[in-house]
C-alpha positions in Angstrom: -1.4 54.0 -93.2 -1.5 57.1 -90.4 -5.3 57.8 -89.7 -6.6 61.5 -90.7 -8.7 61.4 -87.3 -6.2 60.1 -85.6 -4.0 63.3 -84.9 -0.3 63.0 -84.0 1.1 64.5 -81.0 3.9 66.8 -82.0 6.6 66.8 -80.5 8.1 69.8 -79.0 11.9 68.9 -78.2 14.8 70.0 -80.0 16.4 67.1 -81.4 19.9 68.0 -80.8 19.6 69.4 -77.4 16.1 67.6 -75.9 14.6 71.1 -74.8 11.7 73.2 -76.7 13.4 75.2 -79.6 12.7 78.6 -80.2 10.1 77.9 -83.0 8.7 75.2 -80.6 8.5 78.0 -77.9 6.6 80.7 -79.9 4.0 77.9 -80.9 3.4 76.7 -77.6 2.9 80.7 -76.6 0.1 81.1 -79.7 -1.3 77.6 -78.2 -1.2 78.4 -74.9 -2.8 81.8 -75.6 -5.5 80.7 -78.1 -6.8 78.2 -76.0 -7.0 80.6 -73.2 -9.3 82.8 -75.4 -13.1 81.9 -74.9 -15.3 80.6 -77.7 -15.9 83.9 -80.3 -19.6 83.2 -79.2 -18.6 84.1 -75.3 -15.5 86.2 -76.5 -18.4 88.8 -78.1 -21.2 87.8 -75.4 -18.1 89.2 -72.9 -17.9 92.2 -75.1 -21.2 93.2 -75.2 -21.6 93.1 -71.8 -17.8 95.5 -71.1 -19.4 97.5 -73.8 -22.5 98.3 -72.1 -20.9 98.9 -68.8 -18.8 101.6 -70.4 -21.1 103.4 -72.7 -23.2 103.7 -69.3 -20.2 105.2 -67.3 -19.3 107.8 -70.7 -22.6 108.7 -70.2 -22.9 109.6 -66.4 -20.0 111.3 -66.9 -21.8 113.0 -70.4 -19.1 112.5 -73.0 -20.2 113.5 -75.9 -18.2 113.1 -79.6 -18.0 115.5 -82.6 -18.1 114.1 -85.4 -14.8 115.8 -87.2 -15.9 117.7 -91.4 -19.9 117.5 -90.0 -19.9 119.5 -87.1 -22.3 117.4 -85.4 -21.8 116.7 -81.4 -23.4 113.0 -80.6 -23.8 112.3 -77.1 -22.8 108.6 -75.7 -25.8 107.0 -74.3 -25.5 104.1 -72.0 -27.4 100.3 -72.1 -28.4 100.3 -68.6 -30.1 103.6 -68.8 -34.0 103.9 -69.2 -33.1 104.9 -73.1 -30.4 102.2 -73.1 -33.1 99.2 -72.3 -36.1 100.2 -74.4 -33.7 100.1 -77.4 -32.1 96.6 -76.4 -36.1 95.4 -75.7 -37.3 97.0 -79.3 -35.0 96.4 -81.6 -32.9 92.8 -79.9 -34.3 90.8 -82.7 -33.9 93.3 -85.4 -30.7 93.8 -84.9 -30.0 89.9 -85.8 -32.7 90.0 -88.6 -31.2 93.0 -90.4 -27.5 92.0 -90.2 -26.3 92.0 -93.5 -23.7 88.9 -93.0 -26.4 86.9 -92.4 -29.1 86.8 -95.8 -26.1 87.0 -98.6 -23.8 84.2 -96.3 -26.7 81.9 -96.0 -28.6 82.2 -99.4 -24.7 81.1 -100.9 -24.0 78.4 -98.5 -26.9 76.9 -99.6 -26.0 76.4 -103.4 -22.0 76.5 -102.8 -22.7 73.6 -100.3 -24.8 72.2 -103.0 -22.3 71.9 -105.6 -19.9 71.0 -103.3 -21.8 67.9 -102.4 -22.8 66.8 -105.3 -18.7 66.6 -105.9 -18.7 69.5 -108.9 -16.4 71.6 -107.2 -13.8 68.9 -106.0 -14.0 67.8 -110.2 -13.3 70.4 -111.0 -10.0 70.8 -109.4 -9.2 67.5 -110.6 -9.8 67.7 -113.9 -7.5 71.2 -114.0 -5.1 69.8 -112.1 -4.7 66.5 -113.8 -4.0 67.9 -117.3 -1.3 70.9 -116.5 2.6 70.4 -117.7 4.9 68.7 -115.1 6.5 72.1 -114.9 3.6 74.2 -114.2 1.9 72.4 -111.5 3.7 74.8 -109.2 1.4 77.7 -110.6 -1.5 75.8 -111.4 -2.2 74.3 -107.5 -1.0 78.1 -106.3 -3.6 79.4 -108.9 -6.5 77.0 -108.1 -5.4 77.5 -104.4 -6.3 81.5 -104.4 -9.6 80.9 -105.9 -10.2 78.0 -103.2 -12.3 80.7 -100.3 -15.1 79.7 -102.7 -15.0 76.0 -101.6 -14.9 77.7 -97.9 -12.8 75.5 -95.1 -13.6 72.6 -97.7 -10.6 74.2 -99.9 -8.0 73.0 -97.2 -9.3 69.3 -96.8 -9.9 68.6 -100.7 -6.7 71.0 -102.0 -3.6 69.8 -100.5 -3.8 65.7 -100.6 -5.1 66.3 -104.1 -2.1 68.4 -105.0 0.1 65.9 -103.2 -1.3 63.3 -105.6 -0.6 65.4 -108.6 3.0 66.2 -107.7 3.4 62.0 -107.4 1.9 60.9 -110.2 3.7 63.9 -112.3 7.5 62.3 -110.9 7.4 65.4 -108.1 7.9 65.8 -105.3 4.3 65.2 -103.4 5.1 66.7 -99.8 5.7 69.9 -101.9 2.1 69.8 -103.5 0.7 69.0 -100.6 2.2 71.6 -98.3 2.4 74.2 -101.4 -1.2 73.9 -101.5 -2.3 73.8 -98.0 0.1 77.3 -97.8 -1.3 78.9 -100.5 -5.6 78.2 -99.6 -4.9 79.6 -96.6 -2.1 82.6 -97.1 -3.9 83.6 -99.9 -7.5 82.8 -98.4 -9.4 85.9 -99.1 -8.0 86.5 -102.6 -9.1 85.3 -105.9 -11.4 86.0 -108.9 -14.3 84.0 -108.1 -16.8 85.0 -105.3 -18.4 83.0 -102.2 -19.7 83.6 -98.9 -16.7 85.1 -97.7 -16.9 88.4 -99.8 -20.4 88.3 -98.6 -19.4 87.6 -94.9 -16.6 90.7 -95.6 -19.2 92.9 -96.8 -21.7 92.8 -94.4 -19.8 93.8 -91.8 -17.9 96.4 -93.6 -21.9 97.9 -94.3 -23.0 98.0 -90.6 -19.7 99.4 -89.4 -19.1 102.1 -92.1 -22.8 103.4 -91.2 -21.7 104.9 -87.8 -20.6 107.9 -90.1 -22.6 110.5 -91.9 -20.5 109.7 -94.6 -21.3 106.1 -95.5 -24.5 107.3 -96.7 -23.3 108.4 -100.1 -21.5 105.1 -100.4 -22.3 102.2 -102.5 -21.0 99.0 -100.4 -21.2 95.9 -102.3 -20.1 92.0 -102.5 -17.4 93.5 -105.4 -15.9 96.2 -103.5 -12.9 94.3 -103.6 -13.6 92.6 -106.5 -10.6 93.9 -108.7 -8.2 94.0 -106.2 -8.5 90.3 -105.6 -8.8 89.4 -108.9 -5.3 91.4 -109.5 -3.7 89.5 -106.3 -4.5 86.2 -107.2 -3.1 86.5 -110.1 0.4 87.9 -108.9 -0.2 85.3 -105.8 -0.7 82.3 -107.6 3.1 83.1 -109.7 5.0 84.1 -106.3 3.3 80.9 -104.6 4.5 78.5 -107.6 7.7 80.1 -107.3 8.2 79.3 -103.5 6.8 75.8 -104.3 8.6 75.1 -107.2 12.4 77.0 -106.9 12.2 77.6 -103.0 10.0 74.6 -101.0 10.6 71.5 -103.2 14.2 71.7 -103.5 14.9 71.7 -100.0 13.1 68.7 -100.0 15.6 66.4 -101.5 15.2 62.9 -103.4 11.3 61.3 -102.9 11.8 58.3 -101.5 7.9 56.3 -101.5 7.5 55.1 -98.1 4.8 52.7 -99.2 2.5 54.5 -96.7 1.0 57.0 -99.5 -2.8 57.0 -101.0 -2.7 55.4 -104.3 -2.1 57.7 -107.3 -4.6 57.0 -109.9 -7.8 56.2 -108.5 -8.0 59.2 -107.2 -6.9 61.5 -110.2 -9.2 59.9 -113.3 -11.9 61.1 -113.9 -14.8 58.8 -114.7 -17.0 59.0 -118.2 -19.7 60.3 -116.7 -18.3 63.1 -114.7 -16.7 64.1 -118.1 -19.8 64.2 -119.1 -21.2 66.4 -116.2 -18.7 69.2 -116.3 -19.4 69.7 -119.7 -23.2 69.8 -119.5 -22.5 72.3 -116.1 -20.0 74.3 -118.7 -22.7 74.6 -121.2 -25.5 75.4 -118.6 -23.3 77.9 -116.6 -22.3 80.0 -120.1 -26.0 80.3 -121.2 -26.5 81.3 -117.6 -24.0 83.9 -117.7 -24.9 85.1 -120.7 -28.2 85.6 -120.4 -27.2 87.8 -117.4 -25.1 89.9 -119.7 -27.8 90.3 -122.2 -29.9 91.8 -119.4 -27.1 94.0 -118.5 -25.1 95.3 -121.0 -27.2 96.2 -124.2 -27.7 100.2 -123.8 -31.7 100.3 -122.4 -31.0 96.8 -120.4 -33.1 96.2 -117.6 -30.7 95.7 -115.2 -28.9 98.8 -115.9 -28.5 101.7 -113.3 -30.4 104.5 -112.9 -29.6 106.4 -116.0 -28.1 103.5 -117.9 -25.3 103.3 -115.8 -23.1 100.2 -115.0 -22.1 101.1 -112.0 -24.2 101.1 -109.5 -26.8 98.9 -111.2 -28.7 95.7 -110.3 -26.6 93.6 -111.1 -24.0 94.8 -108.3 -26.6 95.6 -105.7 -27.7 92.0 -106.3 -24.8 90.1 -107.4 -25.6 87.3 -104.5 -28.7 86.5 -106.2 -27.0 86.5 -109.9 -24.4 84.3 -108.2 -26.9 82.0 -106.2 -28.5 80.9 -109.4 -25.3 80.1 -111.2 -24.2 77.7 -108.3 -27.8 76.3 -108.4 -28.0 75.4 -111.7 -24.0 74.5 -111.3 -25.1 72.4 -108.8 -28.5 71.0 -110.0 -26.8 69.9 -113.6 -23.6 68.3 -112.0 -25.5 66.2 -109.7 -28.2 65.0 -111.9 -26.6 64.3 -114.5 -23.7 61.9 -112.4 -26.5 60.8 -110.4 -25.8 62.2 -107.1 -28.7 63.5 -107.2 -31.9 61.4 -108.4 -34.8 63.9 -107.0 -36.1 66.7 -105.3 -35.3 65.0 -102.1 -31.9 64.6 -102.7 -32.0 68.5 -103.3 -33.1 69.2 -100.3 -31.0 67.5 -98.2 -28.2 68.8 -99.8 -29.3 72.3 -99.3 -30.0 71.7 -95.8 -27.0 69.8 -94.4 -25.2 72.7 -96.0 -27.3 75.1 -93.9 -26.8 73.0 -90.7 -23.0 73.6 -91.2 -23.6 77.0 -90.3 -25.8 76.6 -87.1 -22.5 77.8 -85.0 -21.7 80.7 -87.2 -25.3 81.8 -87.0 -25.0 82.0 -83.0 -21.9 83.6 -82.9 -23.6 86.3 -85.4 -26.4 86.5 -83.2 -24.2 88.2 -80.4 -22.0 90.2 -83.1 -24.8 91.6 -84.2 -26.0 92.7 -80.9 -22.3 94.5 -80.7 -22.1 95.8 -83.5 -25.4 97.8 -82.9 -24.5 98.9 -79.7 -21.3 100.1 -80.9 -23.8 102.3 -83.2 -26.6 103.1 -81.0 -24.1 104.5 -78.0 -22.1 106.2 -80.2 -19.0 104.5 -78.6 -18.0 102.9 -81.9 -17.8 107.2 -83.2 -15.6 107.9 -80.1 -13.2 104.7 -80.7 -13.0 105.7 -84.3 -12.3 109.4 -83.3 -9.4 108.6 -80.9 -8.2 105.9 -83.1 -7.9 108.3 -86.0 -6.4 111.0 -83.8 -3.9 108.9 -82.3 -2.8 107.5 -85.8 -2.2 111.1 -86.6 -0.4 112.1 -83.6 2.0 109.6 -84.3 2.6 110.6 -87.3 1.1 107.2 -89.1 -1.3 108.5 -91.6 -2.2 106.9 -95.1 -0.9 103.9 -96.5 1.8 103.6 -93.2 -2.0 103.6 -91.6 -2.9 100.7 -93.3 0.4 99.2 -93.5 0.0 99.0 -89.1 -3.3 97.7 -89.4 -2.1 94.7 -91.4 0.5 94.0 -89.3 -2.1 93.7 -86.2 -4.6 91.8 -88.1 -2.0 89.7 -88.7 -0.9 89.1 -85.1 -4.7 88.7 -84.1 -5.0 86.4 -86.6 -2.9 84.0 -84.6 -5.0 83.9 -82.1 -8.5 84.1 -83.5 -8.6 82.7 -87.0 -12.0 82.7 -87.3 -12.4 86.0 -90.0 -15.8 86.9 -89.3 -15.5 87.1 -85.6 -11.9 89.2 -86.1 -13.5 91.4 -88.7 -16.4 91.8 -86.5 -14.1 92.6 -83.6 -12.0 94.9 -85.8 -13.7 96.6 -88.4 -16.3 98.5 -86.1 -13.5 100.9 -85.0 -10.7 100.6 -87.7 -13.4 101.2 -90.9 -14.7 104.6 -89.4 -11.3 105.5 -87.7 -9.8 105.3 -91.6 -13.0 106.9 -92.8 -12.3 110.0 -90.6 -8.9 109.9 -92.0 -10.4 110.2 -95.9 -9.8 106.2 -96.3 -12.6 104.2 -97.8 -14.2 101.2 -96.2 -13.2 99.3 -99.0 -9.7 100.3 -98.6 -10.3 99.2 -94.5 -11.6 95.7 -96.0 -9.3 94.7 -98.7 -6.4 95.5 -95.9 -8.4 93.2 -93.9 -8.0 90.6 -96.3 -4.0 90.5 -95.9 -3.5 90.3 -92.4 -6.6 87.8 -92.3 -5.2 85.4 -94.5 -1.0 85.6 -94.2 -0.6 84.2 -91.0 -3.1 81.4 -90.8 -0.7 78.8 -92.5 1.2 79.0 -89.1 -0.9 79.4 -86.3 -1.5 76.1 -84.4 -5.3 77.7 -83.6 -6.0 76.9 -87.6 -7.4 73.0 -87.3 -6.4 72.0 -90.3 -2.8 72.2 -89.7 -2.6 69.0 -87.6 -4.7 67.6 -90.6 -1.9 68.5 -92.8 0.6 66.6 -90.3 -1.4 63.8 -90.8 -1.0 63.7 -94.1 2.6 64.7 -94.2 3.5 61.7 -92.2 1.7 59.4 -94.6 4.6 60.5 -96.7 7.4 61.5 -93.9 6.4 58.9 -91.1 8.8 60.9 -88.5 7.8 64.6 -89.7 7.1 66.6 -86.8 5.2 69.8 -86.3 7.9 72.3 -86.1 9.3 70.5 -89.7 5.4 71.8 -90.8 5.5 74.7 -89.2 9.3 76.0 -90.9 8.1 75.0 -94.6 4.7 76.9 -94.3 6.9 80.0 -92.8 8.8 80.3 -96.1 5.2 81.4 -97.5 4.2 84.3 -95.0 6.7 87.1 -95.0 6.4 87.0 -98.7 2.9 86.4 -99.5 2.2 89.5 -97.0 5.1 91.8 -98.4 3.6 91.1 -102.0 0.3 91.6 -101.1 0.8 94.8 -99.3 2.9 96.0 -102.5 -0.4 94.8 -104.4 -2.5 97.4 -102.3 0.3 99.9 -102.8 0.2 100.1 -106.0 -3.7 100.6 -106.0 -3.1 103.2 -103.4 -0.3 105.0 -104.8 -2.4 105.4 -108.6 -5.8 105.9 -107.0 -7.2 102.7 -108.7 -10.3 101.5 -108.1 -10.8 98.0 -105.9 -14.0 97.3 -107.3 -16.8 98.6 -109.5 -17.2 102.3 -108.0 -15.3 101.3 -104.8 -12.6 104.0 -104.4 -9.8 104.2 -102.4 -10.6 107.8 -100.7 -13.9 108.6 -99.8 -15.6 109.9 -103.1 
């Protein structure tokens, strides 16, 4: 059997003529270009430091910015200026200690990571997947697969081999499960009903962009700003990505033939007695959890009510991330006891902590995004991007949803190169949230956008790591399966997952419809 760690060389020749095709030469351009990119921690460190060259050059040369429907004139001010380094000095460390990304990401890695080692959220998936009708596996693994940004990159590991195991054991074909679900965890990434540290990651940086304008200030920004728009895509997601599986991707297949190379079938589909038993006792604990939270919320005179007895804002959206943190805690806690992957506080605590080591990169790397993103602020050079930004979208004529329709379409291409989402959003979002925001767009418009282009495009690029995982496990079913094979079946799940998904936000557009509890489309 092909080892996981041990990834295949692909190789790169056309088979008829023995030179590069040209899929084979448009990959080995992304390659070739991605790997020439620095480290996101460097790529921003490089940033910061263009960034404070130029806002001290603007403002020798006194630019200055008005602030279009306020009036206001803000003057750019320069890092290395006298003004410019008692900022950096004073406010260097709470830049990093006020970022938003950072509390919300980490307090849910720490119980996500939690349940996911105790083995509840991998269960899960296979006790859904396991009991679905031969003929709606399709939908069910495209379903499961646009809720999987919960699991984080864990979703593209556990998903796809699972699936392939599925399709098997149902008489399927398993390299359609298994590239079916790998293309729809990540082309459908930032999608889904269920919330994790990527709406929190999203959020964060849509707050501390967005506040470069007057106008964020009578804007409530919060982890379910998109909340109904993904919901609504996941959905519609899941049936076009068991389409393309089922009618589309497995056909072209042709007749399984077992190799004798595949991972057995039933071992790793049954689930044991016992963790029967503990995704009932999580069900039970997770409902009385839930509805005690709707019994503080709800009932007219509920404590967690808004100002006024409102719904929205209230606590409960304001502090969703804690309401969520103690759902995956006692999730987690209940799971693992009562399986016994878990026997006492220590084992707790471990857990917890090697799911906060995980993070020790992404920490860094927002440690120097941070820094950018408040120097964007503090100069004002993040005001005069946005300005010209929004300017030149109107010049051209590219105003509205065509506005957002172009920004899709370059998240997309960037995302071919840097598929890390926080550190695109972070390069993005500081000029394209207040360039839209000038143009009467809201920042939850800017972010739900974001989530398109950041998630259509990553089933192809070669920078995404997983994909030589997934040719691992390809050839444990197709011993001669070569990249570009990969690359042309995961295509067939781009172009229509992005169309769909713009038509999605078009329609929310088009009818003014809310994207989340009091998150409009236009600036209200």
């Amino acid at each position: 059997m092909s080892s996981l760690t041990d990834l295949p060389t692909p190789d790169s020749k056309s088979p008829d003529t023995g030179r590069p095709g040209v899929l084979d030469r448009v990959l080995s351009f992304i390659e070739r270009t991605g790997n020439a990119l620095p480290h996101p921690i460097v790529l921003f460190a490089g940033l910061f430091a263009l960034l404070a060259v130029v806002s001290t050059g603007l403002e020798l040369a006194d630019v200055s910015v008005e602030v279009p429907g306020t009036g206001e004139t803000k003057q750019v001010g320069g890092l290395f200026t006298g003004d410019g380094l008692r900022w950096l000095v004073e406010n260097l460390i709470p830049n990093f200690a006020t970022f938003p990304p950072i509390g919300a990401v980490l307090v849910l890695i720490m119980v996500v990571g939690l349940a996911e080692r105790t083995g509840l959220l991998e269960t899960v998936m296979r006790a859904t997947l396991a009991r679905v009708p031969r003929a709606a596996l399709p939908y069910a693994v495209a379903l499961i697969a646009s809720q999987a940004h919960m699991m984080s990159d864990v979703a593209a590991i556990v998903l796809p081999p699972l699936a392939a195991l599925v399709f098997k054991s149902a008489g399927r074909h398993p390299v359609a499960g298994l590239i079916g679900g790998f293309a729809c965890v990540t082309a459908g990434y930032a999608a889904g009903f269920t919330i994790g540290s990527l709406d929190a990651l999203y959020v964060g940086i849509t707050q501390q962009a967005a506040s470069v304008l007057p106008a964020a200030a009578g804007l409530h920004i919060h982890l379910l700003i998109n909340y109904f728009f993904t919901a609504a895509s996941s959905l519609v997601l899941a049936a076009l990505g068991g389409f393309l599986i089922g009618r589309v991707l497995e056909p072209r297949l042709g007749t399984y033939e077992p190799t004798g190379e595949e991972p057995q079938t039933q071992e790793d589909l049954t689930l044991t007695p016992i963790q029967r038993r503990g995704l009932l006792a999580t069900t039970v604990v997770v409902l009385l959890y839930v509805g005690g939270v709707l019994a503080l919320w709800l009932p007219s005179g509920a404590p967690l009510r808004g100002e006024g007895g409102a719904f929205v804002p209230s606590p409960v959206l304001s502090g969703i991330v804690p309401v969520l943190f103690g759902a995956f805690l006692l999730a987690g806690l209940t799971y693992g006891f009562t399986v016994k992957k878990l026997t006492g506080t220590e084992d707790v605590v471990t857990a917890v902590t090697d799911s906060v080591k995980s993070m020790s990169g992404y920490i860094v790397m927002m440690f120097v995004a941070a820094q950018v993103i408040a120097l964007f602020t503090w100069s004002n050079v993040g005001i005069l991007l946005a300005v010209k930004a929004a300017a030149l979208f109107t010049d051209l004529g590219v105003t509205g949803f065509g506005a957002i329709v172009v920004f899709v379409l370059l998240a997309s291409c960037l995302n071919l190169f840097i598929v890390s989402g926080s550190a695109l959003w972070s390069l993005v979002g500081p000029v394209f949230i207040p360039a839209f925001m000038l143009m009467g767009m809201s920042p939850a418009l800017s972010q739900a956008a974001f989530r398109i282009g950041d998630s259509a495009t990553g089933a192809i690029t070669p920078m995404n790591p997983y994909l030589f995982l997934i040719l691992a496990m390809l050839r444990q079913y197709e011993p001669d399966a070569k990249l570009g094979t990969l690359i042309s079946r995961l295509a067939v799940f781009v172009i229509p997952f992005m169309a769909v998904w713009l038509v999605i936000l078009a329609v929310f557009y088009g009818f003014d419809l809310p994207l989340g509890p009091g998150a409009h489309i236009g600036l209200k």
